[in-house]
C-alpha positions, 0 to 999 in steps of 0.5 A, a space after each residue: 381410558 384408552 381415549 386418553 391413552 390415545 391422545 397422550 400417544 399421538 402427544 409424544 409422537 408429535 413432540 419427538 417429530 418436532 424435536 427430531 426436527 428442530 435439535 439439530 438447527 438449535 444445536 447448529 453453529 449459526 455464524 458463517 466460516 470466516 473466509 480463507 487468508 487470501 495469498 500474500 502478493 509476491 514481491 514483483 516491485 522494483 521501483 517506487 511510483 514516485 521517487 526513491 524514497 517518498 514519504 508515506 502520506 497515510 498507509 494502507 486501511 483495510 476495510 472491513 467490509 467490502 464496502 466499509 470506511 478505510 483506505 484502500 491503498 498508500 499516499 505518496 508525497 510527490 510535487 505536480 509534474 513529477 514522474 509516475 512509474 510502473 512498480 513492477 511489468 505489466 500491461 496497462 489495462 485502463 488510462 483515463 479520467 474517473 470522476 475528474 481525476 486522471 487513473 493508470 492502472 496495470 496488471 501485473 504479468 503473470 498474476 491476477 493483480 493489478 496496481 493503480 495510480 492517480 491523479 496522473 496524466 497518463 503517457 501510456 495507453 490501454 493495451 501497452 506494455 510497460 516494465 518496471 519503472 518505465 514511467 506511465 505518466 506525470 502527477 496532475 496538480 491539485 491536492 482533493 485526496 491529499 492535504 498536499 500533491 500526492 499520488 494515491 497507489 493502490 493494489 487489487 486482487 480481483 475486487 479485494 484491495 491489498 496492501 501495495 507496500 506488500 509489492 516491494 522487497 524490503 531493499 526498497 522499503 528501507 530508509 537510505 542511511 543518514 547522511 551528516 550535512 556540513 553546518 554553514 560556515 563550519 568547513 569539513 575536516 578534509 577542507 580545514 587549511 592547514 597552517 603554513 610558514 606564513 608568519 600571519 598564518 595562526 599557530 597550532 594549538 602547543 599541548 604543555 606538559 605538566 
């Protein structure tokens, strides 16, 4: 009898260890803390790349994953040759070809960010220091990123890639108001001649009373 007492003690020892044990791991929240919102890029921009208004080619796709499918930056339309310039001051941190294709990038003053460019054939040199809107290079020819001759812009804050849009103050990001083109052959109201005394000249339109 106290045989069984016995081993019906050391039992119930045994169990409320491995409970002591175990409840807080079953109970435990397994899944990791979502990382912190990153600070939204100050808005240091004061030019475009390219142009003053380049159209969008494809926008910005985060990944994921630091190593996920996306795009990690934005396709600007811009013909070969044309100037490639700095969106905001900096200095040039890298000028060089990766895997065949041209790439300027430069560090913005006073942050711990950094914009890239490419395919450009850079004018500058690591080390120099650029302002915004000084031009850093020409678009090389070619379109292997794009269906046509782009410059792809990206930003990164140490590995993490964001938007580059971000940069520009929305004075820049606004369309330019729509301008009305004359139609061919149609003159302008300002440029319509106005009827003379000359006989051969056709007369105004007379409004009849009723």
């Amino acid at each position: 009898m106290r045989a069984n007492r016995s081993g019906r003690l050391s039992w119930a020892v045994l169990l409320s260890l491995a409970l002591a044990v175990l409840t807080p791991w079953a109970w435990a929240d397994t899944t990791p803390p979502a990382p912190p919102e990153p600070p939204p890029p100050p808005t240091l921009g004061r030019a475009w790349p390219v142009g003053t208004r380049p159209a969008v080619l494809r926008g910005w796709e985060p990944p994921t994953t630091l190593y996920g499918r996306g795009h990690r930056g934005v396709d600007l339309a811009a013909p070969p040759g044309s100037p490639v310039r700095a969106v905001a001051p900096g200095r040039v941190s890298f000028a060089g070809r990766v895997a065949g294709r041209g790439v300027v990038s430069v560090g913005l003053t006073g942050t711990d960010l950094r914009t890239t460019y490419e395919p450009v054939k850079a004018s500058v040199q690591k080390g120099d220091e650029v302002e915004a809107g000084e031009v850093v290079g020409t678009v090389e020819p070619g379109a292997a990123h794009c269906t046509t001759t782009c410059v792809h812009w990206g930003l990164l804050r140490g590995r993490t890639y964001l938007n580059p849009l971000s940069l520009l103050p929305p004075a820049l990001l606004r369309r330019a108001p729509s301008r009305l083109l004359p139609v061919l052959g149609v003159a302008l109201p300002h440029e319509r001649v106005q009827p003379t005394g000359d006989p051969a000249a056709p007369a105004p339109p007379q409004h009849r009373r009723p």
